[in-house]
N, C-alpha and C positions, 0 to 999 in steps of 0.2 A: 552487622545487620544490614542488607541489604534493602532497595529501596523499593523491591516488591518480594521480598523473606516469606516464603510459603506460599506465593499466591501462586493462581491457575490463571496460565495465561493462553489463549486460541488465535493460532494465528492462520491467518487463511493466504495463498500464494509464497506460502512459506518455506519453498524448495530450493531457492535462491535471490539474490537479489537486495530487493530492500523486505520482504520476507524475512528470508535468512537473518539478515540483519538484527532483525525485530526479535528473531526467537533468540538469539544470542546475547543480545540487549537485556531482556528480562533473564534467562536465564543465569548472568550475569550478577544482577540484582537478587537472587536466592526464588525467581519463579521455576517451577513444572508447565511445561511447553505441550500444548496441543498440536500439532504441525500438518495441515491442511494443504494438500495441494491436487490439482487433478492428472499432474504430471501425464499430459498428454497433449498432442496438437490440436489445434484449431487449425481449420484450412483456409481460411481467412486471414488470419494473422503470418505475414511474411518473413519471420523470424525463427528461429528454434524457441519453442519452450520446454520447460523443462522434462525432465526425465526421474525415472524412478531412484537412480545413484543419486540425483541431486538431493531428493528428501532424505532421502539415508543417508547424506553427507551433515544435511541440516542436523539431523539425530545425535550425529555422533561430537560435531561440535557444539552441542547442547549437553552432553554425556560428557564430555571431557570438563565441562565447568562444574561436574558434579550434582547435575542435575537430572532429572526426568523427563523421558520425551517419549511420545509416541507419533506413531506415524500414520493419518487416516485419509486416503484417496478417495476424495470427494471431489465435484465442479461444483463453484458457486451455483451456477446456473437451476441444480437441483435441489429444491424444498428438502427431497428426502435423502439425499446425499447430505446435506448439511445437517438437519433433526437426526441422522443416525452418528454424524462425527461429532456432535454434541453427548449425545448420551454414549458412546466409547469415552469421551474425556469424563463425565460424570461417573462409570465406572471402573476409571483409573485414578483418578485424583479427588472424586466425591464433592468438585464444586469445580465453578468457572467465576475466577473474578474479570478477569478481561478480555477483551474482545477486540483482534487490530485487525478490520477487515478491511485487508492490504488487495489481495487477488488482485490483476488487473490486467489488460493488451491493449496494443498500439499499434493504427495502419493507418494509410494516408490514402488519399483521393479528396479530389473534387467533389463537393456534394451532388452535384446534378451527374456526376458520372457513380458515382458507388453504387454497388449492387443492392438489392433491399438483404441477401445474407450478410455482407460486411456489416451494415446497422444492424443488425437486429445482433449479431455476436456479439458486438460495440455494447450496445444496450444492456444486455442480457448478462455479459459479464461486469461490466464496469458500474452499471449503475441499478438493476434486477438483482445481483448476487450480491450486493451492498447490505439490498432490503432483505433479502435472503437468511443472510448472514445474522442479520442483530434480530429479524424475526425468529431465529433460531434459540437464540439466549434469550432472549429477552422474560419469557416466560421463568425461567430458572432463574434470573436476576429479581424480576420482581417478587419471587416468593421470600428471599434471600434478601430485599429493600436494601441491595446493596451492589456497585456494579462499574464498571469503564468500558464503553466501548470510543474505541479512537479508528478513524474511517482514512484511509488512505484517498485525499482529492488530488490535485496538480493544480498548478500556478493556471495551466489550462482553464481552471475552472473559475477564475477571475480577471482573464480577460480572451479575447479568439484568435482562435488558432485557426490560421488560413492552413488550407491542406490537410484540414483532419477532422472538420465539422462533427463527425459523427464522435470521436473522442471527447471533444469538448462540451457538447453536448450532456453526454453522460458525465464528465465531470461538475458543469455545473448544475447538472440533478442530486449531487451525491450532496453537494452544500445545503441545497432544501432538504432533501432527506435529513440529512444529519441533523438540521435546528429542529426539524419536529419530532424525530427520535428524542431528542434531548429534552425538548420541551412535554411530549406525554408521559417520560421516563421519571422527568426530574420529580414529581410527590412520592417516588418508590426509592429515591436517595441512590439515583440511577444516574449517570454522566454520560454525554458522549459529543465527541469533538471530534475536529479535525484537522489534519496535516494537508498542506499544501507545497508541495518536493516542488522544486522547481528543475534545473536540470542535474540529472542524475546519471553518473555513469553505473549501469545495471544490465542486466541480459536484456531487456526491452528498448536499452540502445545503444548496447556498444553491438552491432551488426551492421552489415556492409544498406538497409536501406536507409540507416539512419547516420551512418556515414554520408550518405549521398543527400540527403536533408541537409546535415550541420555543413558539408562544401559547399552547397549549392551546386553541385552538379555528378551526374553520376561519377562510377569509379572512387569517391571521397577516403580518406586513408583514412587510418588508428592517429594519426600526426593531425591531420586536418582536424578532426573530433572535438580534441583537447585544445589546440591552438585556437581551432575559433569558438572554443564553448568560454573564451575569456571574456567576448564581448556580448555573452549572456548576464553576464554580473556584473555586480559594484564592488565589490572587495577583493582588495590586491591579492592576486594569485590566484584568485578561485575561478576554476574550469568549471565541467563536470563535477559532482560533488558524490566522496562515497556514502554509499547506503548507507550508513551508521552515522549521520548527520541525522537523517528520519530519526533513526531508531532513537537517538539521544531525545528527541522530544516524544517521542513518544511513551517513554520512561517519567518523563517530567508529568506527563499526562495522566498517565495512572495511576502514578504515586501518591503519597497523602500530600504534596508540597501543591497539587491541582485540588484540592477536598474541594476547594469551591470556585472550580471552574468547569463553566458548559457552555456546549452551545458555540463555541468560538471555533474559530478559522485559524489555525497560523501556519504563513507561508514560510520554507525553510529555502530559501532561494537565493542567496547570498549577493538581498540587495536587490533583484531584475526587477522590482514593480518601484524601484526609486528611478527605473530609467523608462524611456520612452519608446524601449524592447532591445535597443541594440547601444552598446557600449561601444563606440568610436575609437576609444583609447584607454584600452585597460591598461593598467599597472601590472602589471608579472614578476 
């Protein structure tokens, strides 16, 4: 018996990633996967996002653990792109117990140089499709007085991030959000919490602008990445950390072993808010 056996789980930026992660996690655990993604670009975001093979890849290793998945191309960003990937998972699996709205993008600038579309994308995705998202279930949860939504923040969202104002921003909107989600939710026997990834090696930064971030200077290698993402952490050996670190609490979260936890924050960071940002002399 696994540690979410029958449940419905919806996960949103679920193509790859720490997504990916999450649907394989639960399904894992004996859940049915909703698999959200908008698998399309943003022109704002300097990176590749994902593609339509990548949810189909998500699918099929969700399918191979013996489970159910389907696949619904939605943007956070749309009310009714969300209300309709809602009601496709209600007429495939006839309920939604959880909810990991993961979705998210990362670009850098200056705040007094970003353009007002980098914010408003920034916004709209990270922190507008958050609300988006649990405004979605929510209805459905509360008839149901039964529920987990777990919210994808960043370490970003408890302390600043020079070079990315507009990211961080929305991540610490997503911590207010979530306490009050949790706290109008909590008389409907409704939970919702949140994960704070600290550095994550994922499509949203293993690319050549987030190589030139972790070097400090352009050109930054796949070597430089991993080698200085050591002095991101406290704990011996930990670079970048894979997706399925999230996922593993977020498992904990949902499961009945969280029945009475809300409303809380935890950071998956291995250690970076016991330092003062930068680790001098990691262990390896």
């Amino acid at each position: 018996m696994g540690m979410l056996q029958d449940k419905v789980v919806m996960v949103t930026g679920a193509a790859r990633g720490q997504g990916r992660a999450h649907a394989i996690a639960s399904a894992s655990e004996g859940a049915d996967i909703i698999l959200v993604d908008a698998v399309r670009q943003i022109e704002t975001v300097p990176y590749p996002l994902a593609e339509p093979t990548d949810l189909e890849h998500t699918a099929k290793e969700v399918e191979a653990l013996g489970r159910r998945a389907i696949q619904v191309v939605a943007d956070v960003r749309s009310q009714a792109d969300l209300d309709a990937a809602v009601q496709k998972g209600l007429e495939a699996f006839g309920k939604i117990d959880c909810l990991i709205a993961n979705a998210g993008i990362f670009s850098m600038g200056s705040f007094w140089e970003l353009d007002e579309q980098t914010w408003t994308d920034m916004i709209d995705v990270n922190l507008n499709g958050v609300w988006k998202c649990a405004k979605a279930v929510a209805r459905h949860m509360i008839e149901r007085e039964q529920g987990s939504i777990v919210i994808t923040g960043s370490i970003d969202a408890l302390e600043p991030g020079g070079g990315y104002t507009h990211y961080t921003a929305a991540k610490y909107g997503v911590i207010g959000l979530m306490k009050s989600v949790a706290l109008e939710l909590a008389p409907y026997g409704i939970r919702a919490n949140c994960i704070c990834p600290g550095f994550v090696d994922s499509g949203m930064t293993n690319n050549q602008p987030s190589y030139d971030m972790v070097a400090g200077h352009p050109g930054g290698t796949r070597e430089e990445f991993v080698a200085n993402g050591h002095h991101f952490t406290a704990l011996k050996g930990v670079t970048a950390m894979e997706p399925s670190r999230m996922a593993d609490t977020a498992l904990y979260l949902n499961s009945a072993l969280a029945a009475r936890v809300t409303g809380v924050v935890i950071p998956v960071d291995a250690g970076h808010m016991l330092l003062s940002g930068h680790n001098h002399n990691p262990v390896r």
